[in-house]
C-alpha positions in Angstrom: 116.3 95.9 115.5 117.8 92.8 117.1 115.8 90.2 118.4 116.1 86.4 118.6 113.7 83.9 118.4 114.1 80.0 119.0 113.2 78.2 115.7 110.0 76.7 116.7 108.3 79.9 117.2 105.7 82.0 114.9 106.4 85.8 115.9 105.3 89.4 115.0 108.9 91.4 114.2 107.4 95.5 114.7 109.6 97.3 111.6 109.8 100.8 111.7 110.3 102.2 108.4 110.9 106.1 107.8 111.6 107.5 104.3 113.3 111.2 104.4 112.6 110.8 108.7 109.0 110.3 107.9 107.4 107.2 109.2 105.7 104.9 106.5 103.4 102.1 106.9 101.1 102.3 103.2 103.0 100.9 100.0 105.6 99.2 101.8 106.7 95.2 101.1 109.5 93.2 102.5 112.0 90.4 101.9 113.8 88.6 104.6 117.2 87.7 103.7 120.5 85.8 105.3 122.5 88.0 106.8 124.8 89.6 103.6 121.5 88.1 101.1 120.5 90.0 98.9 116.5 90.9 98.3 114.6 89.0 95.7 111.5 88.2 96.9 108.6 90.8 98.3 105.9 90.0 100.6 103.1 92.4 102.0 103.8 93.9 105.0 102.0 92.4 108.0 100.0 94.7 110.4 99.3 93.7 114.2 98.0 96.2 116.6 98.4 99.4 114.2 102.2 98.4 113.7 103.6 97.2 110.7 106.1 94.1 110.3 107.1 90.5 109.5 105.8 87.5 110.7 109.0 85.0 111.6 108.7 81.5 111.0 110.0 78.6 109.0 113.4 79.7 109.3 116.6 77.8 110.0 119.3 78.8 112.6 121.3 82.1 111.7 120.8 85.8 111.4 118.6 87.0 108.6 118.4 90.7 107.6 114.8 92.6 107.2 114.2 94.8 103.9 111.6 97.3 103.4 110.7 98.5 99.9 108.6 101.6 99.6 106.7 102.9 96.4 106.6 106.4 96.8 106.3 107.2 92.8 108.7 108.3 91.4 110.9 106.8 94.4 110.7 103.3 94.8 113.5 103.2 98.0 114.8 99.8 99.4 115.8 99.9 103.3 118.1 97.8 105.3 115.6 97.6 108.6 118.2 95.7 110.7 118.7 92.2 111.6 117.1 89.1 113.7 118.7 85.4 115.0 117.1 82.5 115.1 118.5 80.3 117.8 
């Protein structure tokens, strides 16, 4: 994913996530990040017309990184989902 989005806007950012090439979109949260961040913070995904995602908002100029964490018991993977600007 690469997108940009100009600061003042309030967006819907589609993430695909895929865990062993299947597609997932139950028991998945994610953090956004800066772009080499680290995640911390979870949030519940967002779902908009059967698709899955982020909202974007609130965030100052720079790229930020999306992270997906599944729980798939015993698994609990964490997913680098690719990265957005803001302008």
């Amino acid at each position: 994913m690469r997108n940009l989005y100009p600061r003042e806007s309030v967006e819907f950012q589609p993430v695909s996530v895929s865990v062993n090439g299947t597609a997932v979109t139950t028991n998945v949260e994610f953090a956004i990040t800066e772009r080499d961040g680290r995640p911390a913070t979870w949030g519940s995904a967002v779902s908009l017309s059967g698709s899955i995602g982020v909202m974007v908002e609130a965030l100052d100029p720079g790229d930020y990184t999306v992270w997906a964490k599944v729980t798939s018991l015993p698994e609990v993977p964490v997913i680098d989902c690719g990265f957005f600007t803001i302008t």
